[in-house]
C-alpha positions in Angstrom: -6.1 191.2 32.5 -4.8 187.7 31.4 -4.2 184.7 33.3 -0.7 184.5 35.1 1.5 181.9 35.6 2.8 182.2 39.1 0.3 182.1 41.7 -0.6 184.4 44.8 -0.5 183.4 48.2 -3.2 183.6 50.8 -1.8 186.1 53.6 0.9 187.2 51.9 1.7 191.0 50.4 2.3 191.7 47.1 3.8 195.1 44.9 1.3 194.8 41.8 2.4 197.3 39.4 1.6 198.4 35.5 2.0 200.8 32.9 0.4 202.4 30.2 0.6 200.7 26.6 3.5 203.0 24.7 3.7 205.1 27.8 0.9 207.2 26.9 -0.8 210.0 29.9 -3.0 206.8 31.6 -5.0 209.9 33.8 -5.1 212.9 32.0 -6.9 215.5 34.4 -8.0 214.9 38.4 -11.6 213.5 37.0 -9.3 210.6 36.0 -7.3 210.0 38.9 -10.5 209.9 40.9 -11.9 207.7 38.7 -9.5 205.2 39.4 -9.4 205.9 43.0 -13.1 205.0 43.3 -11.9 201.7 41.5 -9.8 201.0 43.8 -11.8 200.6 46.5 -15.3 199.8 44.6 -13.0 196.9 42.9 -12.7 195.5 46.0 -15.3 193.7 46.4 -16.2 189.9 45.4 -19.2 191.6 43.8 -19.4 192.4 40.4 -18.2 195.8 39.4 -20.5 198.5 37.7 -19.1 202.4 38.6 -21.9 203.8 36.4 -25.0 202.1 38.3 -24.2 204.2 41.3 -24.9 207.4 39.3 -23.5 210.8 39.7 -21.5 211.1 43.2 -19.1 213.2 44.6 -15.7 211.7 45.4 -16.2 211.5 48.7 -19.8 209.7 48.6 -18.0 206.9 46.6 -15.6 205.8 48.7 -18.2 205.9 51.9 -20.1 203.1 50.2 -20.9 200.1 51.7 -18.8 196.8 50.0 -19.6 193.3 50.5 -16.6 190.7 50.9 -13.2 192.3 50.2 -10.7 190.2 47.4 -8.0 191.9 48.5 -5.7 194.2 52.0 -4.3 197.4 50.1 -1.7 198.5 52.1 -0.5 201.3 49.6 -0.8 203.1 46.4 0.2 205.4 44.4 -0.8 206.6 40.6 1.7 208.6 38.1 0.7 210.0 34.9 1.6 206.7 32.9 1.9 204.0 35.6 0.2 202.6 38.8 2.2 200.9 42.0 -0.6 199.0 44.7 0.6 196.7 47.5 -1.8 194.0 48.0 -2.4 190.9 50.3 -4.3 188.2 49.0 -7.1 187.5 51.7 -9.4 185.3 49.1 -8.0 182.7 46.4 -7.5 184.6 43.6 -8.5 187.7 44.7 -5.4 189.8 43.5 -6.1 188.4 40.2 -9.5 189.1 40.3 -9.2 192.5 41.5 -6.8 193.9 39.0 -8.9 192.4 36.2 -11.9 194.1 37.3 -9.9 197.2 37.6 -8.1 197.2 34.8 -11.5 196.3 32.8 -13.0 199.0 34.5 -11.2 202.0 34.1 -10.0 201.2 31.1 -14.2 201.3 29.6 -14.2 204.4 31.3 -11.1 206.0 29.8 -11.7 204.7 26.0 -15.3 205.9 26.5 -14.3 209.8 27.7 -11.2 210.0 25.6 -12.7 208.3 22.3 -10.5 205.8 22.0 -10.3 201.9 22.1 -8.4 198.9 22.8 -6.2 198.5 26.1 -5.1 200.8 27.8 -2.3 198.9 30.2 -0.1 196.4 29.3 -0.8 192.6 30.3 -0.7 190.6 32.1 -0.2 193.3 35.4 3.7 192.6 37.1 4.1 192.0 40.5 6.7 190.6 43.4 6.5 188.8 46.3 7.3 190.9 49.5 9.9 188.2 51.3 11.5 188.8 54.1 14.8 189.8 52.7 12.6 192.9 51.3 11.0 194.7 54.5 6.8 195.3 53.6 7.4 199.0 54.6 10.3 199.4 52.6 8.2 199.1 49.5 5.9 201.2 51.3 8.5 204.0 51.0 9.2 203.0 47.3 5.8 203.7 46.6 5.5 206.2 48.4 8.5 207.9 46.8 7.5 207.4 43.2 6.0 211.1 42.5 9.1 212.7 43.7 11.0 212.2 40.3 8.1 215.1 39.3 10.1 217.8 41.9 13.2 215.9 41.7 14.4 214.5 38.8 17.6 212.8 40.0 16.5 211.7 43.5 17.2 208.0 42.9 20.8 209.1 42.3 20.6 211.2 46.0 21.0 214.1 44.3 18.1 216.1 45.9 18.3 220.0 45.7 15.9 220.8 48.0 14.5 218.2 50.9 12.2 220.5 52.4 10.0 221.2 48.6 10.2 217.2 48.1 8.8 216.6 51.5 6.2 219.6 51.5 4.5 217.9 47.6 5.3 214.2 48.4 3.2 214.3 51.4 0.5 216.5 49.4 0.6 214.6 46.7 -3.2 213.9 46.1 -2.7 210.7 43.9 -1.2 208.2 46.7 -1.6 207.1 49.9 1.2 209.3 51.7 -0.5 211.8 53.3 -3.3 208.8 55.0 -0.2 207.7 56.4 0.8 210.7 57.7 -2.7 211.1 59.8 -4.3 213.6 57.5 -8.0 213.6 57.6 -9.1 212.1 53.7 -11.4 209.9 52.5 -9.0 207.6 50.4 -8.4 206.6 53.9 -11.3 204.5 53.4 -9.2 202.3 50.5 -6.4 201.5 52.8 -5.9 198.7 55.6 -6.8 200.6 58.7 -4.8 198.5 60.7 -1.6 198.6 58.5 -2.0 202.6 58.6 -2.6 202.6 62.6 0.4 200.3 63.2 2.9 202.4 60.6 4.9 205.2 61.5 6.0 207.9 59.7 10.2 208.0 59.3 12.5 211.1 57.9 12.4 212.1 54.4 16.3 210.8 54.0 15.7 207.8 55.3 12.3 206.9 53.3 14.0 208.2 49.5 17.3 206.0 51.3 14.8 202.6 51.5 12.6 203.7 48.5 16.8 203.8 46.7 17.4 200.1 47.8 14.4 198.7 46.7 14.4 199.8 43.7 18.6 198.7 43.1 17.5 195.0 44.2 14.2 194.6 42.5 15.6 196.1 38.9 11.8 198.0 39.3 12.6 201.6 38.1 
């Protein structure tokens, strides 16, 4: 992705976000969405970046690897059809940048390659905002967190929400984001997040998680 303007700062957290060029289906099936998973965490590494040296692995094997120095804390994700949302802390100068070039670059080789197609696939340069203090790190947690419910409940952001139970029962089983690490189930994309950050968060109620997920949104403009 293209040189930015502002700059990142060492220890401090990020919301990096993008979407798709025209809006078009960025993952179109779960060997996508996995695909960019493995990116994720094989991105983060101040190594170069070749997903198809390692060969044919499952899912799981990937994200076991072992990494060399990390550019980059991901303290939460989460991937919708046409758009990605990641909350990063710079550890290494330059290393958000870095990391979201190699995997943008990456995945976006892969999906021209399996979908016949070329050119870019996200728009550039990536956005992103400066968690300050005024805007609580976990509350953009929770925004994040919150983004696949407009799939099961199309009005949510206006707390119109038919059914809590339903929301809660797929937003935690959402497969695609980092919700359900969070709330202590047993999966390997556990192994892309900051295992401190996820032993130090607790979980809070549905309500009040859409309610914080609601006010970040209204303040940043972010939709």
């Amino acid at each position: 992705m293209t040189n930015r303007k502002e700059s990142f700062e060492i220890g401090e957290w990020y919301h990096c976000y993008n979407r798709s060029i025209e809006e078009r289906i960025a993952y179109t099936d779960a060997q996508d969405y996995h695909r960019f998973l493995e990116l994720l965490y094989l991105a983060n590494d101040e190594l170069p970046l070749r997903r198809d040296d390692i060969g044919i692995r499952r899912f799981e094997e990937v994200l076991a690897m072992p990494r060399g120095k990390r550019l980059v804390t991901v303290g939460a994700f989460c991937l919708m059809p046409n758009k990605f949302d990641l909350v990063l802390k710079e550890v290494e100068g330059g290393g958000i940048t870095t990391f979201m070039r190699k995997l943008g670059t990456a995945y976006t080789l892969y999906f021209n390659a399996r979908h016949s197609r070329a050119g870019n696939l996200f728009l550039k340069p990536f956005k992103s905002r400066h968690v300050l203090p005024h805007h609580p790190l976990q509350q953009l947690i929770h925004y994040v967190h919150s983004s696949p419910a407009v799939l099961y409940e199309p009005k949510w952001k206006t707390n119109h929400v038919v059914d809590p139970e339903f929301l809660e029962e797929h937003l935690t089983a959402y497969p695609y984001a980092s919700l359900g690490a969070y709330t202590g189930a047993p999966a390997p994309i556990r192994a892309i997040l900051d295992a401190q950050l996820l032993s130090e968060t607790r979980m809070i109620p549905l309500q009040k998680m859409l309610r914080e997920a609601r006010h970040y949104s209204a303040d940043s403009g972010i939709s």
